[in-house]
mmCIF file of the N, C-alpha and C atoms, coordinates in Angstrom:
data_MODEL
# 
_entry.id   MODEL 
# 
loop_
_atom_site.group_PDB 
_atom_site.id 
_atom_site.type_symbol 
_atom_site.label_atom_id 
_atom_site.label_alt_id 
_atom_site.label_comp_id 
_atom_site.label_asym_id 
_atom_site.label_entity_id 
_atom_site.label_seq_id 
_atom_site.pdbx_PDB_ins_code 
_atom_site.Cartn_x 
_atom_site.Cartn_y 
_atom_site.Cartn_z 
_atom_site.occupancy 
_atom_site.B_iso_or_equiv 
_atom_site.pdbx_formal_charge 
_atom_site.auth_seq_id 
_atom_site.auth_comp_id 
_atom_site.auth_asym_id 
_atom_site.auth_atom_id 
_atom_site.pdbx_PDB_model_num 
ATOM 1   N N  . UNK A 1 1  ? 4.584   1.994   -20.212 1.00 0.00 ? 1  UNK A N  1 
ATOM 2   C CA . UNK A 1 1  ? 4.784   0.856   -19.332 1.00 0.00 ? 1  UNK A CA 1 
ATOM 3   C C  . UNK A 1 1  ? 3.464   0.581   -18.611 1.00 0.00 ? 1  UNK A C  1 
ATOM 4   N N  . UNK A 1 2  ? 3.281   -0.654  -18.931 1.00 0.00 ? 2  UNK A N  1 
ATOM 5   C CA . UNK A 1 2  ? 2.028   -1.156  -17.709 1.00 0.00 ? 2  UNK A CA 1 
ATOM 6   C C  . UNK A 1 2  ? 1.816   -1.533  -16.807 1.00 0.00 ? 2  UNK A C  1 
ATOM 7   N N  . UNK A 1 3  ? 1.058   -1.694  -15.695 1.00 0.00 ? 3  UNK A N  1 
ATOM 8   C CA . UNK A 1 3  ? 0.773   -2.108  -14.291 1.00 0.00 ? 3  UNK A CA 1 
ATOM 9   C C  . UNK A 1 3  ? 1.808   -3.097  -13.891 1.00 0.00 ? 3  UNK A C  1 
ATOM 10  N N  . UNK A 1 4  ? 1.479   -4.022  -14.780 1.00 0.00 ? 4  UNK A N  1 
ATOM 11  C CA . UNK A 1 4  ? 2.032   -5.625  -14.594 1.00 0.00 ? 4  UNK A CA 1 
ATOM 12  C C  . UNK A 1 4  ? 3.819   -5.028  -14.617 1.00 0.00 ? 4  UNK A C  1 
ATOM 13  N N  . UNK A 1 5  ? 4.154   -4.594  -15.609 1.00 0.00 ? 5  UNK A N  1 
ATOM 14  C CA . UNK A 1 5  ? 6.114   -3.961  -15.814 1.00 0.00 ? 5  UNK A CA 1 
ATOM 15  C C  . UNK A 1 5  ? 5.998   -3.473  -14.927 1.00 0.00 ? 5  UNK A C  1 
ATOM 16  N N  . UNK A 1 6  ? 5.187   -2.450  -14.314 1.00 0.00 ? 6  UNK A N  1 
ATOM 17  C CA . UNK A 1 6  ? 5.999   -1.467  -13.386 1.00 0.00 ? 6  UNK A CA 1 
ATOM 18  C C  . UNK A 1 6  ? 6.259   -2.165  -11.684 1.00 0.00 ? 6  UNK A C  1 
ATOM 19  N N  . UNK A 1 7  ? 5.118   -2.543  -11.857 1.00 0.00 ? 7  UNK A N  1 
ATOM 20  C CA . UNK A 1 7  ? 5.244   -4.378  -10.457 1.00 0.00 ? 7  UNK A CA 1 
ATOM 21  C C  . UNK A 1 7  ? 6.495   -5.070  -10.635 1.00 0.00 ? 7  UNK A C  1 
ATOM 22  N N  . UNK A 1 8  ? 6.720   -5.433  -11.633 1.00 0.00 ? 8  UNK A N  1 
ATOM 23  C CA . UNK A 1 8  ? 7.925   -6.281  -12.122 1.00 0.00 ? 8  UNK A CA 1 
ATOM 24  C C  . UNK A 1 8  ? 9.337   -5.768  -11.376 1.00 0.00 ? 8  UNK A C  1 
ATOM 25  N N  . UNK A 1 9  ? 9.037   -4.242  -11.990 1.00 0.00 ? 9  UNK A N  1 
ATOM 26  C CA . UNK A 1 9  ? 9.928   -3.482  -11.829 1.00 0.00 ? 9  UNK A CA 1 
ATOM 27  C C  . UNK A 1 9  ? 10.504  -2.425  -10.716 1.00 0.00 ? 9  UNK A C  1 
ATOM 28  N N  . UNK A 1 10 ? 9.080   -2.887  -9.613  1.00 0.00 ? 10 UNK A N  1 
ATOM 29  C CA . UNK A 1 10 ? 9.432   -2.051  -8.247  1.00 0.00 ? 10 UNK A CA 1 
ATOM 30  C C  . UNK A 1 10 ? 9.364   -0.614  -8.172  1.00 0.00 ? 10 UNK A C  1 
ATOM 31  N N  . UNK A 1 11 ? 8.378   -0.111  -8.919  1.00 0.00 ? 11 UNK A N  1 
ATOM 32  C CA . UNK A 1 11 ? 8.280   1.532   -9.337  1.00 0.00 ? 11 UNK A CA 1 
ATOM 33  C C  . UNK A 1 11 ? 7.320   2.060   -8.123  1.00 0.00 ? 11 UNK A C  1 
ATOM 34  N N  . UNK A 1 12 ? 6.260   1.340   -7.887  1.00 0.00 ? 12 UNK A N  1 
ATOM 35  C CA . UNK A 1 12 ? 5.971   1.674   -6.871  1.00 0.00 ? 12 UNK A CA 1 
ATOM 36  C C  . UNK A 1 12 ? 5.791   1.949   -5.444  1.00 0.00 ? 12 UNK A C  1 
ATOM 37  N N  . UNK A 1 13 ? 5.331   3.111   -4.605  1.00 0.00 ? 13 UNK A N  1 
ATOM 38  C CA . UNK A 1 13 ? 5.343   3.207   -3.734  1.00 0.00 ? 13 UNK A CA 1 
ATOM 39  C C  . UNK A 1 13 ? 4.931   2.154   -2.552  1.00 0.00 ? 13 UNK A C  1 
ATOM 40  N N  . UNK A 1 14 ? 5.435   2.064   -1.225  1.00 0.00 ? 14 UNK A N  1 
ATOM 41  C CA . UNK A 1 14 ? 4.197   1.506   -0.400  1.00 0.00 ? 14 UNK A CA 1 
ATOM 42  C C  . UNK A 1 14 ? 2.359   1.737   -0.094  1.00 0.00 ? 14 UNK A C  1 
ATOM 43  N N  . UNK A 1 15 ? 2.669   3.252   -0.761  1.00 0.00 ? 15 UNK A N  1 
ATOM 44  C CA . UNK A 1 15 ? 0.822   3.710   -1.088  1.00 0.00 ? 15 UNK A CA 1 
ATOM 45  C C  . UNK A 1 15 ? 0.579   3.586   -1.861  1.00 0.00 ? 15 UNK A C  1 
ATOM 46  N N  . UNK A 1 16 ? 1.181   3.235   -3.066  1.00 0.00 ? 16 UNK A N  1 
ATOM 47  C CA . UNK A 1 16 ? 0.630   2.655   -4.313  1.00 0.00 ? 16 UNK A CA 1 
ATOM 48  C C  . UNK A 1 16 ? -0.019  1.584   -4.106  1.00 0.00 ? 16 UNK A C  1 
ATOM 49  N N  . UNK A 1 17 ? 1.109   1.091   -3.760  1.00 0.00 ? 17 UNK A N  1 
ATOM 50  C CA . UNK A 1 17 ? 0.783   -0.748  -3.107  1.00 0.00 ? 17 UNK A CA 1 
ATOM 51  C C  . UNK A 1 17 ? -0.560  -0.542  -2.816  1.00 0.00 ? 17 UNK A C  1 
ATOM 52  N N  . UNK A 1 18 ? -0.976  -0.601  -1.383  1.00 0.00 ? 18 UNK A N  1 
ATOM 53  C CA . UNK A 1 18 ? -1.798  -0.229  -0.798  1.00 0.00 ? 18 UNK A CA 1 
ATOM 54  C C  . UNK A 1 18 ? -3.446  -0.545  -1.850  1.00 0.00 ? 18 UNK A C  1 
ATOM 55  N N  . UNK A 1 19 ? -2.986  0.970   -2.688  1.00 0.00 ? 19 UNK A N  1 
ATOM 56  C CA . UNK A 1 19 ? -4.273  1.496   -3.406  1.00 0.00 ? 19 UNK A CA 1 
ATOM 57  C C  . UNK A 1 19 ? -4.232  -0.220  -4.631  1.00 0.00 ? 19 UNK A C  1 
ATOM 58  N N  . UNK A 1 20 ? -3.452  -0.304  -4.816  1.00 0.00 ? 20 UNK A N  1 
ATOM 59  C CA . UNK A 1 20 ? -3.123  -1.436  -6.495  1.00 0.00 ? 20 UNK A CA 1 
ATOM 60  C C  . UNK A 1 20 ? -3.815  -2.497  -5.333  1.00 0.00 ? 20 UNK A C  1 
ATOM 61  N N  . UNK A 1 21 ? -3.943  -2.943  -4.175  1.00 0.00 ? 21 UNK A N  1 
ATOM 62  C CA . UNK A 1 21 ? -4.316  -4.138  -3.371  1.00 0.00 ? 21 UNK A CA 1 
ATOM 63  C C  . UNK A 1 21 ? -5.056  -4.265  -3.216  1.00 0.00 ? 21 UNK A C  1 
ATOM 64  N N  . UNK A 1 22 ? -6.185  -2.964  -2.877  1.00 0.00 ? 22 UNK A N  1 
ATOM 65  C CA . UNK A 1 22 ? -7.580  -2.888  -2.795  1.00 0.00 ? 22 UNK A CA 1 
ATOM 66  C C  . UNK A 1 22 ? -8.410  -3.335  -4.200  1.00 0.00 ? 22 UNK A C  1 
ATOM 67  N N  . UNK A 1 23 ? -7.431  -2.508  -5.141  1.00 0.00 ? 23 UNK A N  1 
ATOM 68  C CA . UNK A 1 23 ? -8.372  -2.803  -6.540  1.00 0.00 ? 23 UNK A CA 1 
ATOM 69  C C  . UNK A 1 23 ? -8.023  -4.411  -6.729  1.00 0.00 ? 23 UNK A C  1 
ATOM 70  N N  . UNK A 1 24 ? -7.105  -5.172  -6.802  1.00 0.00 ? 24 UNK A N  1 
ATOM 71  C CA . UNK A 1 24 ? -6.860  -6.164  -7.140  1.00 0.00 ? 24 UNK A CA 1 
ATOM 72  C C  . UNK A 1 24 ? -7.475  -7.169  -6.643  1.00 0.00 ? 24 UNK A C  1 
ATOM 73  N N  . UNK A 1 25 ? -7.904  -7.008  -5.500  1.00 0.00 ? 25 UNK A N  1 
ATOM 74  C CA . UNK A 1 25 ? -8.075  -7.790  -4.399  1.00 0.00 ? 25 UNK A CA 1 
ATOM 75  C C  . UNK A 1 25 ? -9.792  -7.566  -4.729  1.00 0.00 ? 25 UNK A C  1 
ATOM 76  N N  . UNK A 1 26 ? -10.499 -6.539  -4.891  1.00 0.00 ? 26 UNK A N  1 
ATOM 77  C CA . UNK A 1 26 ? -11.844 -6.277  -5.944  1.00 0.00 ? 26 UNK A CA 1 
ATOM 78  C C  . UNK A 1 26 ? -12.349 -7.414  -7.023  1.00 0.00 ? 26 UNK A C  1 
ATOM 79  N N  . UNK A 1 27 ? -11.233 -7.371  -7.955  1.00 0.00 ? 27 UNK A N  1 
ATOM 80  C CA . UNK A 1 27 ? -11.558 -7.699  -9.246  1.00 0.00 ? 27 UNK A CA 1 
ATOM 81  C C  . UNK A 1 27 ? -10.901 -8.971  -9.523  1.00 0.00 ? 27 UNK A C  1 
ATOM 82  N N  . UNK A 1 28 ? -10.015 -9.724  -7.874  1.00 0.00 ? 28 UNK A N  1 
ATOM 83  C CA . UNK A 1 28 ? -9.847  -11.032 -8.069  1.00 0.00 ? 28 UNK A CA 1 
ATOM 84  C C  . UNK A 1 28 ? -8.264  -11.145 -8.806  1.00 0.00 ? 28 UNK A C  1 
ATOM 85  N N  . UNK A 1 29 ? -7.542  -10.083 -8.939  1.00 0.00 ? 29 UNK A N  1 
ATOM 86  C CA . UNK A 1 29 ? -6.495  -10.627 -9.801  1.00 0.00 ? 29 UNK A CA 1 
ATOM 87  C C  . UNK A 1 29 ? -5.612  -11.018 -9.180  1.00 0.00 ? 29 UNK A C  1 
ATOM 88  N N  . UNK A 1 30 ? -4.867  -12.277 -8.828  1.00 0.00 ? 30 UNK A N  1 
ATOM 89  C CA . UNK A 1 30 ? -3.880  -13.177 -8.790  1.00 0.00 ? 30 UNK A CA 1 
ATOM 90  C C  . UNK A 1 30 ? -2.935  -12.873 -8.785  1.00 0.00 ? 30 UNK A C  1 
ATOM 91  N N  . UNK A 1 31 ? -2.397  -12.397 -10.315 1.00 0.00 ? 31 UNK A N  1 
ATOM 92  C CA . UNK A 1 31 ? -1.382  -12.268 -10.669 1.00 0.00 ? 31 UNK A CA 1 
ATOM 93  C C  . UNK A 1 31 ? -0.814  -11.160 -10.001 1.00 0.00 ? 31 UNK A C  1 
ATOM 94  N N  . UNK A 1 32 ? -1.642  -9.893  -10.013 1.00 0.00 ? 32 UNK A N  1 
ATOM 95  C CA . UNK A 1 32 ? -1.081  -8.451  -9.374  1.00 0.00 ? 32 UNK A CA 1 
ATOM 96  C C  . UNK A 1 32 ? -0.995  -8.840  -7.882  1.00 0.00 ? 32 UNK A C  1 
ATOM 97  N N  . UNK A 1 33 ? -1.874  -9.793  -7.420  1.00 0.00 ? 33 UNK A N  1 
ATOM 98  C CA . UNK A 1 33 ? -1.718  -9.988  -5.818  1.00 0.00 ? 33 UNK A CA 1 
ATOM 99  C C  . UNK A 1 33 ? -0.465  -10.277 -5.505  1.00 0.00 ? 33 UNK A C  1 
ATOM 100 N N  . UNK A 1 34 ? 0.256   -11.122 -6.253  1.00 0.00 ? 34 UNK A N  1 
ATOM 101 C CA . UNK A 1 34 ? 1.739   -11.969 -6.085  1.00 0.00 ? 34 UNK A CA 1 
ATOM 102 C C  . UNK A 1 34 ? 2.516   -10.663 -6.502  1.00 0.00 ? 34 UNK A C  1 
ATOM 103 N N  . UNK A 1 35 ? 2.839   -10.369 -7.575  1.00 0.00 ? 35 UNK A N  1 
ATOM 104 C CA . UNK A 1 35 ? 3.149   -8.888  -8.107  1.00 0.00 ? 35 UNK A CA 1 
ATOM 105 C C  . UNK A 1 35 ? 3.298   -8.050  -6.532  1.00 0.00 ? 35 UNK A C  1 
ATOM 106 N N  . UNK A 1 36 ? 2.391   -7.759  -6.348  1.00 0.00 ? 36 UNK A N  1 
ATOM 107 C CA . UNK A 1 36 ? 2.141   -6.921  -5.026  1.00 0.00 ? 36 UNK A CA 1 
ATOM 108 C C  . UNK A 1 36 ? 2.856   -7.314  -4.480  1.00 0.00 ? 36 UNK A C  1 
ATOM 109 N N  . UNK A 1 37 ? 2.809   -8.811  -3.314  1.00 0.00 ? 37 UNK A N  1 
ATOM 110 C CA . UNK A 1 37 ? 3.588   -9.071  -2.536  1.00 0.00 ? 37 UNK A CA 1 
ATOM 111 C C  . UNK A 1 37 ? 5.076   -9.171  -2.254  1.00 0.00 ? 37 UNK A C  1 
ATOM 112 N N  . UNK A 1 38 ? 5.491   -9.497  -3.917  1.00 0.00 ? 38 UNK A N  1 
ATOM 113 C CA . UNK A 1 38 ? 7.116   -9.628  -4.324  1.00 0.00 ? 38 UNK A CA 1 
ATOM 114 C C  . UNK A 1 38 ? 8.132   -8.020  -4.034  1.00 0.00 ? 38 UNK A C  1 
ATOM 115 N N  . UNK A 1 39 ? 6.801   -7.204  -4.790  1.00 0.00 ? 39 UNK A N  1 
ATOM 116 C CA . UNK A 1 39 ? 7.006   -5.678  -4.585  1.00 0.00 ? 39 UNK A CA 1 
ATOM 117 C C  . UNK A 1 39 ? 7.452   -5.659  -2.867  1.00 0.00 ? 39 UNK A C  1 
ATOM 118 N N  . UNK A 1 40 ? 6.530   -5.692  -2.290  1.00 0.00 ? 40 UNK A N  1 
ATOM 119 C CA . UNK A 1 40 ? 6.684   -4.853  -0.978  1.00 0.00 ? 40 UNK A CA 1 
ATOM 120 C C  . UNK A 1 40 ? 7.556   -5.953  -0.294  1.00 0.00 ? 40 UNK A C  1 
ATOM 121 N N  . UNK A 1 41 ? 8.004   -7.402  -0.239  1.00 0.00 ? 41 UNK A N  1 
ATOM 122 C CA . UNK A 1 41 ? 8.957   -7.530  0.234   1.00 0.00 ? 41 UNK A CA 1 
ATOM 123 C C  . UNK A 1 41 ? 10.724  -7.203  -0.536  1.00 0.00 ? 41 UNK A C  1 
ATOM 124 N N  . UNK A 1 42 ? 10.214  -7.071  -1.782  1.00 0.00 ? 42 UNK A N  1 
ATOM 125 C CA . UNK A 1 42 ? 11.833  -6.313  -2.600  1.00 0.00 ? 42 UNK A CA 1 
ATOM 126 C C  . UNK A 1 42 ? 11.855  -4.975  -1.591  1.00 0.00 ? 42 UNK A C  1 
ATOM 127 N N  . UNK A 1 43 ? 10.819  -4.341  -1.518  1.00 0.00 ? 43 UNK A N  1 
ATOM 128 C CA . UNK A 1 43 ? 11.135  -2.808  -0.976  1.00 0.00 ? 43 UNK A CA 1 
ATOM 129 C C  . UNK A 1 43 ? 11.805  -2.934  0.742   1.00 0.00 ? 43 UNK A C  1 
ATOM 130 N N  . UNK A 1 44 ? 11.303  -3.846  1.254   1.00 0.00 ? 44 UNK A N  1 
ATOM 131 C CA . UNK A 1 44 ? 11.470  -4.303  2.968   1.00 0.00 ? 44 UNK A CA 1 
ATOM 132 C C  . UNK A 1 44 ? 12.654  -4.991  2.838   1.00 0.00 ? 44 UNK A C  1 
ATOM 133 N N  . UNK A 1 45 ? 13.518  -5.447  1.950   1.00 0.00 ? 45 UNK A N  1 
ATOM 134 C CA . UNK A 1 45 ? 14.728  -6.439  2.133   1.00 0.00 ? 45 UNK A CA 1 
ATOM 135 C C  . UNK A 1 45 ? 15.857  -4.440  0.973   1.00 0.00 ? 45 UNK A C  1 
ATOM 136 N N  . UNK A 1 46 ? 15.114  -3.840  0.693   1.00 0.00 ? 46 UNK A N  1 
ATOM 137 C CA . UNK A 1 46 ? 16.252  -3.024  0.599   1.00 0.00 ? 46 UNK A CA 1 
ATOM 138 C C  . UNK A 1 46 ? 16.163  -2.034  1.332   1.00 0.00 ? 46 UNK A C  1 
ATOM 139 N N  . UNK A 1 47 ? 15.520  -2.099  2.557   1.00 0.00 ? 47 UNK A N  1 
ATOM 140 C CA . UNK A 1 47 ? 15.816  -1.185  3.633   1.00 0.00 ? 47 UNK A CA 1 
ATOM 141 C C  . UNK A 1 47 ? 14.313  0.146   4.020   1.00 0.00 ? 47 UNK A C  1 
ATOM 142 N N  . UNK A 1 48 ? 13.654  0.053   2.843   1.00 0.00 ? 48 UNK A N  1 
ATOM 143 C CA . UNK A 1 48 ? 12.838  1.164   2.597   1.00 0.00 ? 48 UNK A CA 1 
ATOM 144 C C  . UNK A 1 48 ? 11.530  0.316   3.276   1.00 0.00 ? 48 UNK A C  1 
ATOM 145 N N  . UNK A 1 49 ? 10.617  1.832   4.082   1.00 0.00 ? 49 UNK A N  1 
ATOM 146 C CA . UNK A 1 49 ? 10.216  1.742   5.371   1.00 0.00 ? 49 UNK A CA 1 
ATOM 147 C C  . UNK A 1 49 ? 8.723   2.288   4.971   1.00 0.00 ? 49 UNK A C  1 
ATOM 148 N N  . UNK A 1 50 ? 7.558   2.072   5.015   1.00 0.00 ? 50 UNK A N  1 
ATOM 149 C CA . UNK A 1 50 ? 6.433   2.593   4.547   1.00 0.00 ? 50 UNK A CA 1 
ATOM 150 C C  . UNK A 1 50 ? 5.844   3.910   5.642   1.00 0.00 ? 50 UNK A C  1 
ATOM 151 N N  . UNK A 1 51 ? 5.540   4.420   5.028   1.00 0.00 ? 51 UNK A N  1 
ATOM 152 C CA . UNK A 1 51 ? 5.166   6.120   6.176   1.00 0.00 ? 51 UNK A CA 1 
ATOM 153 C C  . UNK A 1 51 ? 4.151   5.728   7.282   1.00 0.00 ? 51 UNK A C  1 
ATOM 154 N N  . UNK A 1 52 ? 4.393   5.778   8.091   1.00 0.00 ? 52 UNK A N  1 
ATOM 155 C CA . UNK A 1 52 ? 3.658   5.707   9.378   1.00 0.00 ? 52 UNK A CA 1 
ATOM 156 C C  . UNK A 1 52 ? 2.118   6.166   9.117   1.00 0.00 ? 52 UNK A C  1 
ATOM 157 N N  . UNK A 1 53 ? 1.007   5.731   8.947   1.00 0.00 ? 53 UNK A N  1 
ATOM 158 C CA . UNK A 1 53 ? -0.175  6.127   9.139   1.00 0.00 ? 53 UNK A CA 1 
ATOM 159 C C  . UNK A 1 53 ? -0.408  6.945   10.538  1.00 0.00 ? 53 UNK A C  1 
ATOM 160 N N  . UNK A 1 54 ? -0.146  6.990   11.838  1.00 0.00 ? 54 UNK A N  1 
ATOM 161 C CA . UNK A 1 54 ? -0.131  7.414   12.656  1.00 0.00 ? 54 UNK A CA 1 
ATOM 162 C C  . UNK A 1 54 ? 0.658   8.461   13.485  1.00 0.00 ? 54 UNK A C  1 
ATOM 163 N N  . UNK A 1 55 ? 0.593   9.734   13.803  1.00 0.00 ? 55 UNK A N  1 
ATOM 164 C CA . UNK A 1 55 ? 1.289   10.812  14.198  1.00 0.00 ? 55 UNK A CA 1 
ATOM 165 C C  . UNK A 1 55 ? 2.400   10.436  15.734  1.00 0.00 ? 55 UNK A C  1 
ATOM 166 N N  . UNK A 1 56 ? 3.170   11.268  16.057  1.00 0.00 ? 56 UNK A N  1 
ATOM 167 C CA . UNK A 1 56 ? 3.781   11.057  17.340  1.00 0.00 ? 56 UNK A CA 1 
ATOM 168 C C  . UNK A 1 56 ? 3.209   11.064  18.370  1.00 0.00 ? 56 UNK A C  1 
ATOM 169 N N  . UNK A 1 57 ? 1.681   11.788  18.034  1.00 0.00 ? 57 UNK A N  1 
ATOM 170 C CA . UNK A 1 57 ? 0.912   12.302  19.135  1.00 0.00 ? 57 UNK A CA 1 
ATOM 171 C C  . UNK A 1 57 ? -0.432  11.123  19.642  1.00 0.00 ? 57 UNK A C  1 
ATOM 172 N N  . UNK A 1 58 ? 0.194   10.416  18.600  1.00 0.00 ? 58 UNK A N  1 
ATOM 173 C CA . UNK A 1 58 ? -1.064  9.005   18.387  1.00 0.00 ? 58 UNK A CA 1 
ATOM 174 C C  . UNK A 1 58 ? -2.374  9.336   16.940  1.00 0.00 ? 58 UNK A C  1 
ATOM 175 N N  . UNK A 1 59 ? -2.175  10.514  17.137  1.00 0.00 ? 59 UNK A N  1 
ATOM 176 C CA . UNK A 1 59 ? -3.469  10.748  16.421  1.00 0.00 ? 59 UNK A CA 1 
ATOM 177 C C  . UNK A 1 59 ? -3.476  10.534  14.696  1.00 0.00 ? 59 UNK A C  1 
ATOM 178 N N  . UNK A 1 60 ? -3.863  10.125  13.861  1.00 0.00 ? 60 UNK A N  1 
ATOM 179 C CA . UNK A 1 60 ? -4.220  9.797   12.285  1.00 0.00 ? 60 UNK A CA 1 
ATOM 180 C C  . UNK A 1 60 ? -3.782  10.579  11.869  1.00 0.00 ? 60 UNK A C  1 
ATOM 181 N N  . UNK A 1 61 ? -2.905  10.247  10.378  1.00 0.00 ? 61 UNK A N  1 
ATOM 182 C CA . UNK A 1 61 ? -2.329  11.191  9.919   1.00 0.00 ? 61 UNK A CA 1 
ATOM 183 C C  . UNK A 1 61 ? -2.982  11.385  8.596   1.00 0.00 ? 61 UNK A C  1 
ATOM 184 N N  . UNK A 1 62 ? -3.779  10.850  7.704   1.00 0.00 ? 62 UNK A N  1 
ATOM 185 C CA . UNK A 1 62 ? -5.122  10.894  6.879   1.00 0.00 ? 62 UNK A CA 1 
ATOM 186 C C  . UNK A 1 62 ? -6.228  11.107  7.160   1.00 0.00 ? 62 UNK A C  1 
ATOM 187 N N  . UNK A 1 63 ? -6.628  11.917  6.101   1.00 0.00 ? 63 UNK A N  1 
ATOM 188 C CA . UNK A 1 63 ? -8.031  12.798  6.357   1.00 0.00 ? 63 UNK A CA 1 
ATOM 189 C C  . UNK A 1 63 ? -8.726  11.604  7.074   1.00 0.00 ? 63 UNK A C  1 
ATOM 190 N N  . UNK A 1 64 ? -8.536  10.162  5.728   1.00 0.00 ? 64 UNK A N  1 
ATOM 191 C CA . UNK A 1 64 ? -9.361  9.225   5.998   1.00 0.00 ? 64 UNK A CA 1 
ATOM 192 C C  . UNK A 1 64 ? -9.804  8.325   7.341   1.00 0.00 ? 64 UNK A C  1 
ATOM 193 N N  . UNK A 1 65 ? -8.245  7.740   7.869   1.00 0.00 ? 65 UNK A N  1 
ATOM 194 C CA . UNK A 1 65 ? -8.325  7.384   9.113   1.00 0.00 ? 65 UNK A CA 1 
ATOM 195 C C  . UNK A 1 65 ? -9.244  8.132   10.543  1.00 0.00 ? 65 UNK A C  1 
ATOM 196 N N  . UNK A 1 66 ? -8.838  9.692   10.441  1.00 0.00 ? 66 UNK A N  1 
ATOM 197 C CA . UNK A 1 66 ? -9.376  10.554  11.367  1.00 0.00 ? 66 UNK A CA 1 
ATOM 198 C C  . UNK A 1 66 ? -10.881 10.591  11.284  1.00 0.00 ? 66 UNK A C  1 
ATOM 199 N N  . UNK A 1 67 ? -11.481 10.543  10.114  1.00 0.00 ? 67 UNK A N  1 
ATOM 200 C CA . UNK A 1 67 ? -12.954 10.260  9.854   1.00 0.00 ? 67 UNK A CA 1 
ATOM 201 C C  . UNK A 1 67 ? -13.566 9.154   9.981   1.00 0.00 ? 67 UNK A C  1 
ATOM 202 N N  . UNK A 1 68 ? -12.993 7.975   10.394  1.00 0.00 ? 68 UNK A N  1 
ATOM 203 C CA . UNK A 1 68 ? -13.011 6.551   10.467  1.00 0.00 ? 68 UNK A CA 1 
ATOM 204 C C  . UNK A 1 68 ? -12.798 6.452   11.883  1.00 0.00 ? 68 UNK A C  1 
ATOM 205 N N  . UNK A 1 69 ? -11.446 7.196   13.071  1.00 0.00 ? 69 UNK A N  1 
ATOM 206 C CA . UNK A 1 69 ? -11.972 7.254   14.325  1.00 0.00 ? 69 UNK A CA 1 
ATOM 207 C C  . UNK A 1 69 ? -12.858 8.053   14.756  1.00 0.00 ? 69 UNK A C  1 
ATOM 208 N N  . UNK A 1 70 ? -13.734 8.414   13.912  1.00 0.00 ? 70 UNK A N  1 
ATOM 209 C CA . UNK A 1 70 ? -14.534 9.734   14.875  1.00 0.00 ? 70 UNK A CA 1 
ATOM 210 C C  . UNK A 1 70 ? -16.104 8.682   14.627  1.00 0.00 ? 70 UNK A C  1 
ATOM 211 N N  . UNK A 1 71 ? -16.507 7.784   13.582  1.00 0.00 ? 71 UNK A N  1 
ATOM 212 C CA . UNK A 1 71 ? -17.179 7.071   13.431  1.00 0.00 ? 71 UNK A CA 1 
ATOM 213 C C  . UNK A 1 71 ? -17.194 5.902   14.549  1.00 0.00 ? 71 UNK A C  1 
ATOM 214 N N  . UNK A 1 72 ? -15.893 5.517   14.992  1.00 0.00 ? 72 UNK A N  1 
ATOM 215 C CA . UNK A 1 72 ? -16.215 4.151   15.808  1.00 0.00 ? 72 UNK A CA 1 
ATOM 216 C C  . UNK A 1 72 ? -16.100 4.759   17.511  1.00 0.00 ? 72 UNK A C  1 
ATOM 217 N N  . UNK A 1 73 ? -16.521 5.963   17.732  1.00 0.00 ? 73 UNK A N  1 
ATOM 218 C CA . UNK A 1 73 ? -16.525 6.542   18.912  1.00 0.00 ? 73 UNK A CA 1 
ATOM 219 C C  . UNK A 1 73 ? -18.011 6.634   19.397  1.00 0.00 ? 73 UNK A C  1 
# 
């Protein structure tokens, strides 16, 4: 199954999403952009909730983010 089916088909995660948006959004593709968007509102109209980037404590819950606030300090 390919990118485009599995979009179709809602296989992916909200961090998939995410990662598939950056590349798409790179290389200009259209089609996966809409793809994308259909995805994550199918996932938001059946109840399912994307993981909080941020801890209870406030603080980043990715390596990445935490290395990204320690840069804009």
């Amino acid at each position: 199954m390919n990118r485009i089916e599995k979009l179709k088909n809602d296989v992916y995660s909200f961090e998939e999403l995410d990662t598939l948006e950056k590349n798409a959004t790179k290389l200009g593709d259209s089609e996966s952009l809409a793809l994308i968007e259909i995805s994550r509102a199918s996932k938001t109209a059946k109840g399912e909730k994307p993981k909080s980037t941020v801890g209870e404590d406030g603080r980043p819950l990715t390596k990445r983010a935490r290395r990204e606030q320690k840069t804009k300090r």
